[in-house]
C-alpha positions in Angstrom: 163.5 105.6 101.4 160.5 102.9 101.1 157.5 103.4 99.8 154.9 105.3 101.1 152.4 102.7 103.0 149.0 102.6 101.6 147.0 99.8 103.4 143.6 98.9 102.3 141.1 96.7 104.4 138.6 94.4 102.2 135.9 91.5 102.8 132.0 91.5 102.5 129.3 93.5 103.8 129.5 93.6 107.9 133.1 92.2 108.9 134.0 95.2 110.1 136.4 97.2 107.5 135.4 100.2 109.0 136.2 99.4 112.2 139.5 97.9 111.7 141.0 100.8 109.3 139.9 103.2 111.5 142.1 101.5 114.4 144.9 100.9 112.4 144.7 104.9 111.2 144.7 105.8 115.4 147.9 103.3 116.2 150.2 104.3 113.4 148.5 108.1 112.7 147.8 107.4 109.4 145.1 109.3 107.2 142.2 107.3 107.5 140.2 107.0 103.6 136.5 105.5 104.4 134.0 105.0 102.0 131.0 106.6 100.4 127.9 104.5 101.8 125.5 106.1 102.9 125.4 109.4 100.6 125.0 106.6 97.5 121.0 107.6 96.7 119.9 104.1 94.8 121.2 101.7 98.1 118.0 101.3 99.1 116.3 100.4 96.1 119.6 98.4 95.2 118.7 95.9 98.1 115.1 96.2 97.6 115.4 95.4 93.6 118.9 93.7 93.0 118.2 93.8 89.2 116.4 96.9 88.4 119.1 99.5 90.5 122.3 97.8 90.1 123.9 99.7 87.2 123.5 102.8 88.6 124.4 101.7 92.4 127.7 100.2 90.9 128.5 103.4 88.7 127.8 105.9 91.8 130.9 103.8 93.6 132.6 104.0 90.7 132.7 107.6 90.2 133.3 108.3 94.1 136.0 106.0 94.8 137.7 107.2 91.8 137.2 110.6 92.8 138.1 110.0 96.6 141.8 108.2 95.5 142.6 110.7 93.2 142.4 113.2 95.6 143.8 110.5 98.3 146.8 110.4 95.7 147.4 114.3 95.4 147.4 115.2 98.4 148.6 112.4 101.0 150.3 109.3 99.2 152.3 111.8 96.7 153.4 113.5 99.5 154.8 110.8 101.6 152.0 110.6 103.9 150.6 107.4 104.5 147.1 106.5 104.2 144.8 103.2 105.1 141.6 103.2 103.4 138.6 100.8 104.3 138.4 99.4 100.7 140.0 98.3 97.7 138.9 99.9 94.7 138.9 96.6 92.5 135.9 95.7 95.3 133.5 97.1 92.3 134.4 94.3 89.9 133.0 91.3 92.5 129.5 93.4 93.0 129.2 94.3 88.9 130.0 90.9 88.2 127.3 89.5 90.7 124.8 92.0 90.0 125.2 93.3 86.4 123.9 91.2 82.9 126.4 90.8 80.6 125.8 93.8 78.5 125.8 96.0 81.3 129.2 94.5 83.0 130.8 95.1 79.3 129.9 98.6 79.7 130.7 99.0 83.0 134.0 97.1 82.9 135.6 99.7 80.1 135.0 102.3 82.3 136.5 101.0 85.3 139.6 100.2 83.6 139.8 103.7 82.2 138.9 105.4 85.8 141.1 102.9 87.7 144.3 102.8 85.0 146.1 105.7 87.5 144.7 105.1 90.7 147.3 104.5 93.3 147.7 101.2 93.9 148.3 99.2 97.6 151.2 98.1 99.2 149.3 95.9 101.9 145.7 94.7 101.8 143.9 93.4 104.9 141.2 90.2 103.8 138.6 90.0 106.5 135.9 86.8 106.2 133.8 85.9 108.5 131.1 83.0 108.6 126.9 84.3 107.7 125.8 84.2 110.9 128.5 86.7 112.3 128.4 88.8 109.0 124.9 89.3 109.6 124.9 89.6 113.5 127.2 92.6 112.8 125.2 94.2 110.3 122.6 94.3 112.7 124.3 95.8 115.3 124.8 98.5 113.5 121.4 99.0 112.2 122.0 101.2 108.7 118.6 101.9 107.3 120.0 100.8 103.6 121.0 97.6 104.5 117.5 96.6 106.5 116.8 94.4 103.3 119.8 92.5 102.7 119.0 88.8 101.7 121.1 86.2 103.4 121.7 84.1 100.2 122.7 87.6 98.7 125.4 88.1 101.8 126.7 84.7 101.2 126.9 84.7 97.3 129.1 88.0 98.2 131.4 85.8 100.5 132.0 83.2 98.6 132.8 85.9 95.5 135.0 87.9 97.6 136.7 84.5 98.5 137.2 83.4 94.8 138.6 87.3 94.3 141.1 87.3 96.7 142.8 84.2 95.8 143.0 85.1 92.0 144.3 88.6 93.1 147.1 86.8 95.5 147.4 85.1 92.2 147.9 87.9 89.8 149.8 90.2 92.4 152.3 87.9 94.2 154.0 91.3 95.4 151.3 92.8 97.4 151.3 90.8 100.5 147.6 90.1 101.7 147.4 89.6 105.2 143.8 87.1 106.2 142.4 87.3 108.9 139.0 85.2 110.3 136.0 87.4 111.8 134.8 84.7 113.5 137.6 84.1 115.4 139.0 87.8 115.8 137.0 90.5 117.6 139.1 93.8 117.6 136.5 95.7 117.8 136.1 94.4 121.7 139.6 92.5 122.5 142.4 94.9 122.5 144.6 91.2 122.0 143.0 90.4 118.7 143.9 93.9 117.4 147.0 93.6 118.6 147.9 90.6 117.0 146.5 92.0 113.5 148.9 95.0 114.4 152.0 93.4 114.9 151.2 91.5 111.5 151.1 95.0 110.0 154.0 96.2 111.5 155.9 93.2 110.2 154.6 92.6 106.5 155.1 96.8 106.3 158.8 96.5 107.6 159.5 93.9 105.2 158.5 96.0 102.4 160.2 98.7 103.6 163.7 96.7 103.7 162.9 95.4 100.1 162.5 99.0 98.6 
């Protein structure tokens, strides 16, 4: 028997990670692992004051996400049920390292590496990018009250990191297969073809895997 799929779905604030893990979850009925945004209490002041709020921002993912995949781990991946999650728990080291001083991402970076040391890890990741204008037409359209005061230079900074991230990760994990796809160019949200296509991708790069076990 292969492995048990876990697909994550990465890329910066907007591209639609959400969106696309939740379709994948309805076409292959898998458990569908979003998230904490909204319940995180120092957002807010995070985009309002980058500097004064990040620490504890970062650390409040931290501590959910660990949470959320140990319990993602117990009781759906160790049981052979498979799972696609909107977000890669190594996502936390490209905001600490943007946001945090040095002393703080010293800190910080201990205890990620003692909270993340067990987490299950991916078998597929999905990269989403998408150009600054369409990054931040979507994050309009969905008008969260935390995310009001995103900067734009702040949005593309976070591209361009998530960029650099991904292609030292391919690097550093030639196993895990990471499947790219452009948001500027793709719209599954509104063209049943596009999510299609990302589908049969899937389907194909999971297959593979499967054969290879």
């Amino acid at each position: 028997m292969g492995e048990t799929p876990f697909i994550t779905v990465e890329g910066p604030i907007g591209v639609g990670k959400t969106s696309l893990a939740k379709a994948i979850s309805e076409k292959f009925q898998y458990t569908l692992l979003k998230e904490i945004v909204d319940e995180n209490p120092f957002l807010g002041k995070f985009y309002d004051n980058i500097e004064e709020w990040s620490f504890q921002t970062e650390m409040f993912f931290l501590c959910n996400r660990y949470k959320q995949l140990g319990d993602i781990n117990k009781n759906y991946i160790s049981q052979n049920q498979p799972v696609v999650a909107d977000y890669h728990v190594f996502k936390n080291l490209i905001f600490a390292q943007r946001t945090l001083n040095q002393a703080e991402y010293d800190k910080y970076y201990k205890i990620y590496n003692i909270l993340t040391k067990d987490t299950p890890t991916p078998n597929v990741i999905i990269y989403l990018h998408a150009s600054l204008d369409t990054l931040l037409e979507r994050i309009e359209m969905r008008g969260r009250e935390v995310e009001r005061n995103i900067s734009a230079a702040y949005l593309q900074q976070l591209s361009l990191d998530y960029e650099e991230a991904m292609n030292r990760f391919e690097v550093e994990y030639p196993h895990i297969p990471v499947l790219r796809f452009n948001g500027d160019q793709f719209d599954f949200v509104k063209n049943e073809t596009d999510l299609q296509t990302i589908i049969t991708e899937l389907s194909a790069s999971l297959t593979k895997r499967s054969v290879q076990q």
